[in-house]
C-alpha positions, 0 to 999 in steps of 0.5 A: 475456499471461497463460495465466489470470487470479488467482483472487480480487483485490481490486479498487482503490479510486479514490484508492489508491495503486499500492503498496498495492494491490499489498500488498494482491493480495500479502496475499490470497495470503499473499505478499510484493511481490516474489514477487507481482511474481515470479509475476505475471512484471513488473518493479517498482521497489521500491527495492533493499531493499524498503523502498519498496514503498508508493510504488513507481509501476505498471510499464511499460505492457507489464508493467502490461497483464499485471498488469491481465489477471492481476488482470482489471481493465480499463484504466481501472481502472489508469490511476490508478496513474500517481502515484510517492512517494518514502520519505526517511529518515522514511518516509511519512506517513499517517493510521491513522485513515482508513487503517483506517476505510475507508467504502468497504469496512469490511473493506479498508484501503488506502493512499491515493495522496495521502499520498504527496505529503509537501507537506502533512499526509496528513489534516486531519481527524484530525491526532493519528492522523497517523503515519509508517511507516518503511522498516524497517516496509515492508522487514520487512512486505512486504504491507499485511495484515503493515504493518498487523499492525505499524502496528496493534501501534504504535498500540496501544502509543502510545494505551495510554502515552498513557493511562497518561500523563494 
């Protein structure tokens, strides 16, 4: 077990996915997944590039009790992470719009667990902020802070062609 907890990480919300929260605790410390997964001493499956990280699933159980005591959550806080995503060729779809309006807290956007189901559309409520995020993005932007910089960025650039278009 660890010898003592992280001092500040951010708590997960209840449909987040494991993956971002990670990007998430990585980004408070200004660090990637990996080396967070590095210092934190359990193994994670963020597909052999990194590209994959969003959708990476929690670790074994013995590895997710480590994390879980480094981050001070209880177990029932980590028993949502059981969810896995996979990223195909076009990357992972999401919705910028509720990605960045968090109503929970204004201050954390978080990656929603649902979008990693690519059955159906990640919100049906703002379809043209719906937007795909590449595995070139997540294995250059290795936290969510560095993603959204990027995704951000994007965006920008879209909305502003678009006006220049109409």
């Amino acid at each position: 077990m660890p010898e003592s907890a992280w001092p500040a990480v951010p708590r997960p919300f209840v449909d987040e996915a494991f993956g971002g929260w990670l990007g998430r605790v990585a980004g408070r410390y200004g660090i990637t997944v990996d080396e967070l997964g590095a210092a934190a001493n359990i193994q994670l499956n963020l597909y052999p590039d990194g590209s994959g990280w969003l959708a990476a699933g929690a670790p074994a159980s013995s590895s997710m009790r480590r994390l879980a005591a480094l981050c001070r959550l209880a177990p029932a806080e980590t028993e949502a992470f059981a969810k896995t995503g996979t990223v195909r060729a076009g990357g992972l779809a999401y919705c910028y719009r509720c990605l960045v309006l968090n109503p929970q807290d204004v201050f954390s956007p978080y990656w929603k667990d649902s979008w990693l189901d690519d059955s159906r559309p990640p919100c049906y409520e703002h379809l043209s902020w719906v937007g795909c995020v590449s595995p070139m993005d997540m294995r250059r932007n290795r936290n969510l802070p560095r993603l959204l910089r990027t995704l951000s960025r994007k965006w920008r650039d879209k909305r502003h062609q678009w006006w220049r278009s109409s």
